[in-house]
Each structure stands twice: as structure tokens, then as C-alpha cells.
C-alpha positions as CSV (number, residue, x, y, z in Angstrom):
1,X,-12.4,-0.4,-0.8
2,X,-9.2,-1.5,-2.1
3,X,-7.4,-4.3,-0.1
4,X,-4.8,-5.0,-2.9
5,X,-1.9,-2.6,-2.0
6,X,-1.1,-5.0,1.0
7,X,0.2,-7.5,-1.9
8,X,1.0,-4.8,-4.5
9,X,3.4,-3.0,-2.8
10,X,4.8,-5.1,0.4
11,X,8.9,-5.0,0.9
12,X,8.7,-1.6,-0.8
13,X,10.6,1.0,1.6
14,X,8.1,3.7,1.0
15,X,5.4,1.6,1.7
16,X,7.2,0.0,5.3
17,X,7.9,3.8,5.6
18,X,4.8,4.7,5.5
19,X,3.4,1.8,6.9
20,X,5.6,2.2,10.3
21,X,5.2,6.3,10.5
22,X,1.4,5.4,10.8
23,X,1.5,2.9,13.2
24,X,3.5,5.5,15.5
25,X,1.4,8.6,15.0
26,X,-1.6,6.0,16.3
27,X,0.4,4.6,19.4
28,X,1.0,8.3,20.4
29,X,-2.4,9.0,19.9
30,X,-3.7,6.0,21.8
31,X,-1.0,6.6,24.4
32,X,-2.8,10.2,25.0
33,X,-6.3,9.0,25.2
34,X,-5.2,5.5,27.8
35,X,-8.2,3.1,26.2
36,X,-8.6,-0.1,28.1
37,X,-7.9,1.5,31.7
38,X,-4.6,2.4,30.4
39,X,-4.9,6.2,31.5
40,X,-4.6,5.2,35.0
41,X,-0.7,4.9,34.6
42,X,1.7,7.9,33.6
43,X,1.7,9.3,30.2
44,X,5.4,8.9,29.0
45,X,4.8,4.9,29.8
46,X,1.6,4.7,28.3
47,X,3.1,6.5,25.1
48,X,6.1,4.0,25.1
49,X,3.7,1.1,25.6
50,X,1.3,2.0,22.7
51,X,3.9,3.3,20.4
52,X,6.2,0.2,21.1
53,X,3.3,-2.1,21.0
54,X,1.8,-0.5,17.1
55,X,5.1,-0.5,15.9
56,X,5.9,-4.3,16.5
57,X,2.2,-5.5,15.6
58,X,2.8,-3.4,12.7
59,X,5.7,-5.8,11.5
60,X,4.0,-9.0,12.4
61,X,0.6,-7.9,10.4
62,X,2.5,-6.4,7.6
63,X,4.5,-10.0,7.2
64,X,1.9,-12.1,8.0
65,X,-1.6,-10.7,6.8
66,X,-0.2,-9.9,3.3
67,X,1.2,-13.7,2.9
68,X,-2.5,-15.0,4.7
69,X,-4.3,-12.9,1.4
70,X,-2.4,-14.5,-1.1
71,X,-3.1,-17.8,0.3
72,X,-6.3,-17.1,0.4
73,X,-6.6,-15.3,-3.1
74,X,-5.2,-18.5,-4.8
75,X,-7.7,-20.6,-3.1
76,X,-10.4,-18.3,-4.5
77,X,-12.0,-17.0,-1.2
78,X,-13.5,-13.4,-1.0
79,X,-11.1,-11.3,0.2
80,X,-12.6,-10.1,2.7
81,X,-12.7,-13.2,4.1
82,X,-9.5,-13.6,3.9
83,X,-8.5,-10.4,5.5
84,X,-11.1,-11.0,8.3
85,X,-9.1,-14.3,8.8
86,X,-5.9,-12.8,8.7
87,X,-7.0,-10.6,11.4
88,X,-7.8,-12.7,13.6
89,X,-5.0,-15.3,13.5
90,X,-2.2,-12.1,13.2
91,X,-4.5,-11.2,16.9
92,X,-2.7,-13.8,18.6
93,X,1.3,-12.7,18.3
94,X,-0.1,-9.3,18.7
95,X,-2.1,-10.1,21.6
96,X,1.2,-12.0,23.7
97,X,3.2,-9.0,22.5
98,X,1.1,-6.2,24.2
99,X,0.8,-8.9,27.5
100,X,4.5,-9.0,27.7
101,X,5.3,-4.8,27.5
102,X,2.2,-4.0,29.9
103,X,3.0,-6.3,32.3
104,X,6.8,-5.5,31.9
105,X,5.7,-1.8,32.2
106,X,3.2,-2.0,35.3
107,X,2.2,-5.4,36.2
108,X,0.1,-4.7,39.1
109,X,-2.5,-3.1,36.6
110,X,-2.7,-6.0,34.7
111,X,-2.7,-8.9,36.8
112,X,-6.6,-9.7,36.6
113,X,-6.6,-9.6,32.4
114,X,-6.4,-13.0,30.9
115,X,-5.9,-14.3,27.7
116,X,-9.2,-14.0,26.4
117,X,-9.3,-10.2,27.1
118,X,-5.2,-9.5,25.5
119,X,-6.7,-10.9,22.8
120,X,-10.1,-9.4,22.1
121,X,-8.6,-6.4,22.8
122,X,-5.6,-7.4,19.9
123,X,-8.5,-7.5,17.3
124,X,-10.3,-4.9,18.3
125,X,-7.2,-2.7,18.0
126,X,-6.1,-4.2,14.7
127,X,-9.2,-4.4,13.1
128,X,-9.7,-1.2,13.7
129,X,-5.8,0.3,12.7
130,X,-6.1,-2.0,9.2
131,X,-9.4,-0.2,8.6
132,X,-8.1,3.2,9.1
133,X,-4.7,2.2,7.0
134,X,-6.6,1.0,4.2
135,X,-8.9,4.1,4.2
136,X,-5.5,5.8,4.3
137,X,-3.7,4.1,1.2
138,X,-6.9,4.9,-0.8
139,X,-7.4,8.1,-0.4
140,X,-3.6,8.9,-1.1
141,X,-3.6,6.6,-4.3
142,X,-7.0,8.4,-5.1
143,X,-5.2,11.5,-4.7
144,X,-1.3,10.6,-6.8
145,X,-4.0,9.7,-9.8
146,X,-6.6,12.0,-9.9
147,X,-6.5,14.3,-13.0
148,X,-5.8,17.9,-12.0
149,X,-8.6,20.4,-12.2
150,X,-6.3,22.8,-14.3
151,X,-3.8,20.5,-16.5
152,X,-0.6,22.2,-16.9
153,X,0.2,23.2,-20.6
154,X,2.7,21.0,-22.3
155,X,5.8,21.8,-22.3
156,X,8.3,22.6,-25.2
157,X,10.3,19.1,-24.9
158,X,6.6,17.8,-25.3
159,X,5.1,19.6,-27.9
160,X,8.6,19.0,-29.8
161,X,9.2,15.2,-28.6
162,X,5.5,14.1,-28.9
163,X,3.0,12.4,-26.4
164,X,4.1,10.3,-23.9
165,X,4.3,6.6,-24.8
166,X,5.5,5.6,-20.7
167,X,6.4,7.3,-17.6
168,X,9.4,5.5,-15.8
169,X,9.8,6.4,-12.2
170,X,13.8,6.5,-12.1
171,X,14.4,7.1,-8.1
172,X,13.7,10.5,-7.6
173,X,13.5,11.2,-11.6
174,X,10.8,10.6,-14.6
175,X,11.8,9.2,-17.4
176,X,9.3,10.1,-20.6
177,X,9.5,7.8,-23.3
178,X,8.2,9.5,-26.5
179,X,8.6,8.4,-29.8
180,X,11.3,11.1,-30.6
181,X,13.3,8.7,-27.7
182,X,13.2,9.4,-23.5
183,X,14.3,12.4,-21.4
184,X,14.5,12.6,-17.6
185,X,12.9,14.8,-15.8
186,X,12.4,15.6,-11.9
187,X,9.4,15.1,-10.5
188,X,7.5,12.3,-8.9
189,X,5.9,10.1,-11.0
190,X,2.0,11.5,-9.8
191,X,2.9,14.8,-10.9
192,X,4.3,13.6,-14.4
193,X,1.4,11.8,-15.0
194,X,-0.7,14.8,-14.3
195,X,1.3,17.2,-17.1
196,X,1.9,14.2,-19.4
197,X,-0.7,11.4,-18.9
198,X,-3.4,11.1,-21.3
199,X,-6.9,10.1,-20.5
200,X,-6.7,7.0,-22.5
201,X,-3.9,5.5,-20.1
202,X,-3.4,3.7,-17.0
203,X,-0.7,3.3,-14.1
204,X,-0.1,-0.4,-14.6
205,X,3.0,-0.4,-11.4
206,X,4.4,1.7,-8.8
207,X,6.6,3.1,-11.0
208,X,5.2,2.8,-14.4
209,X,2.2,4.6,-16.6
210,X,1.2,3.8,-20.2
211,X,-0.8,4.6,-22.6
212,X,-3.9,2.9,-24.1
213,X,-2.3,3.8,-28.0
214,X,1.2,2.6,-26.9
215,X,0.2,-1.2,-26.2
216,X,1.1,-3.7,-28.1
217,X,0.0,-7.1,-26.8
218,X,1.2,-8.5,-23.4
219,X,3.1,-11.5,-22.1
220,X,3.4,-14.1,-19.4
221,X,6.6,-15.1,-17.2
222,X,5.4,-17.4,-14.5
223,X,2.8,-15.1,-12.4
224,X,3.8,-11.9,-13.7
225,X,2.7,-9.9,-16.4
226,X,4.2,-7.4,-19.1
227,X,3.0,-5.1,-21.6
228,X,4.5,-4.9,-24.7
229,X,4.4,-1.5,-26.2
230,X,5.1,-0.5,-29.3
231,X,8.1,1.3,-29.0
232,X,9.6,-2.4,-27.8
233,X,9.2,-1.9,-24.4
234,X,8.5,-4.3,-21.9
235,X,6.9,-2.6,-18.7
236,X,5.8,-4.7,-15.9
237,X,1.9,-5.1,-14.7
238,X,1.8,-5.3,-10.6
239,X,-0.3,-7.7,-9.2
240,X,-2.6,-5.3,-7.5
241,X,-3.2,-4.0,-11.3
242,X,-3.9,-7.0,-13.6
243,X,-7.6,-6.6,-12.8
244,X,-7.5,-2.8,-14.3
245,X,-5.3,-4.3,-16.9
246,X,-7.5,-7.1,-18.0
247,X,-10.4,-4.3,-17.8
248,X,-9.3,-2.6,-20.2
249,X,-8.6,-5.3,-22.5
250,X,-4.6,-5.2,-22.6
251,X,-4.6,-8.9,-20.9
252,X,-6.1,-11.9,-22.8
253,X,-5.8,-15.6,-21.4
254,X,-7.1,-18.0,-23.5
């Protein structure tokens, strides 16, 4: 299972977006079902409480989990590891956070849990929410990269422009960089890959797709990496994709 879109993509709207929409589709959901003894109190509170609860551990472990795996990933530990240790440290705010709304919310139903059980119960919640959120983020990555089952026929500006050398994700726009020059077109940048991508190519970033005739040789600035394609331009890797890069033989270290 991929892990790396906690580092690849964190601070990106879409992905707090997504990240946040999640977390409050779960609290209403836990609300509903009152784990823990929880379904002893009234259903609006218990909603608030879980929803208010997800949402703010949600913040904490998408801060601090992210930063605890590149720690960890510089200090060459398995990431697992890592996450599993990120887990259980992130536990703690999480834990003091859900002790302070339940007992603001009906203290006389939680007077007899102690610290040990706020936070047992902390990682057995967020274990269990990073589990199901990184089962989400693969399957919809799975899904914005899969080849269609019918490819769409090229269009004219293709068959007259050439194949695609990049896709640019431009906002809500797709810019296609051919060798005739680039045109914009709208559509997200999944779907252009789809009626444009070629087999021999790969999405390198969150915005960006190349192909496997268009490189040129790549470059280091510091930590980050950049293709050089032939066409002269420079398209950056994300960190969460210098392992497919280097895979495919686009990134050499000496």
C-alpha cells in the first residue's frame, strides 16, 4: 500500500480538502453508531462530538504524522515503522482533545475513563481512520491513472500537432505540449492523460505527465528533482515519484 501521498501531496488544498471531507463523513458515521458507550447520550451531541473530534485530530495527524515520516525516511527506517510510530505519538494530542469535548459535552459519562483508556481509544480510532484513508488515496490514484478500457480516438489538434511530449495541469485547464508547440484544453489532468498519454509514460507530479521518448536527462536542486525533456522543458519529479522515476531509469546518481 502506498504511504507516500502523506509527503507527496501535504499543504495541497485538494488534498486538505479531501483530507477534511473524510474525516467528517467518518465522525457522522461514528456519531450514528455511539462506539465506546457513546450511544448512551443524544444523537445531535454525539454527532458534534465525533465530527468535532475527526476534524481536529485530522489537523494534528495531517501536520504531524507527515513531518514524523520524513524524519523517519531520512533516518532510513521502514516506513511502516515510522507510520506505526507516528501513530502512536500523534495518539496523545488526539487523545486530550477527545477528553476535553466529551467531558465538556457530558461529563457525568465520562468521569470513570482515565488516561490510559482516552488514549487507547485515540489509537484505535486513528489507526483505524489512517488505514481506511490510505486505502482511500489508493484506490482513487489507482483510478485517475488507469488506462481506459475504450481509449478515445485522437483528436484533430492531435493528429495535426503530434503526440504529446507533457501534460501541464493549468488550474482547471490542460496544457499539451507537442512538438508543433502547446494548446490548452479543459479537462482534468486524469482524463487528458487518458485521450493523450502514451503507454511509454509516467505521471512524475500532481500536475505533470511525460513521456518516456520526451526525456532528456534529469537534474538536481537541493532535494528535488527535474526532468529535462527535450523540447527544453524542465518538469518537476514529486517526492512521492522519484522511486517510479528512478525505475524507469530517468534518474541516475552516481
Amino acid at each position: 500500500m502506498r504511504i507516500e501521498g502523506w509527503n507527496g501531496e501535504i499543504g495541497d488544498p485538494r488534498w486538505w480538502a479531501r483530507a477534511l471531507g473524510f474525516a467528517a463523513v467518518l465522525g457522522i458515521l461514528l456519531g450514528v453508531i455511539g462506539p465506546f458507550g457513546s450511544y448512551l447520550n443524544p444523537l445531535p451531541l454525539r454527532i458534534f462530538d465525533y465530527v468535532a473530534t475527526m476534524l481536529a485530530g485530522t489537523v494534528l495527524a495531517g501536520f504531524l504524522i507527515p513531518l514524523q515520516l520524513r524524519v523517519g525516511l531520512k533516518l532510513r527506517l521502514p516506513r511502516l515503522f515510522v507510520l506505526a510510530i507516528g501513530i502512536a505519538t500523534t495518539a496523545a494530542p488526539i487523545s486530550v482533545l477527545s477528553a476535553m469535548v466529551a467531558h465538556s459535552l457530558w461529563p457525568a459519562h465520562v468521569n470513570n475513563f482515565g488516561a490510559v483508556d482516552w488514549y487507547f481509544q485515540a489509537v484505535l480510532v486513528e489507526g483505524s481512520v489512517v488505514a481506511l484513508w490510505l486505502i482511500f488515496e489508493t484506490a482513487r490514484h489507482v483510478w485517475e491513472t488507469a488506462a481506459p478500457a475504450n481509449p478515445k480516438p485522437p483528436t484533430s489538434a492531435a493528429r495535426d500537432g503530434g503526440a504529446a511530449i507533457c501534460l501541464q495541469m493549468e488550474d482547471n485547464y490542460v496544457r499539451v505540449h507537442r512538438d508543433s508547440g502547446s494548446s490548452l484544453e479543459l479537462m482534468p489532468l486524469h482524463e487528458a492523460i487518458k485521450r493523450y498519454g502514451q503507454t511509454e509514460g509516467l505521471q512524475v507530479h500532481r500536475s505533470w505527465w511525460v513521456a518516456a521518448a520526451a526525456v532528456d536527462g534529469a537534474e538536481r536542486d537541493l532535494r528535488n528533482w527535474r526532468l529535462r525533456l527535450a523540447n527544453g522543458l524542465r518538469v518537476p519529479v514529486a517526492r512521492n515519484r522519484i522511486a517510479a522515476v528512478r525505475a524507469r531509469g530517468w534518474i541516475i546518481e552516481p
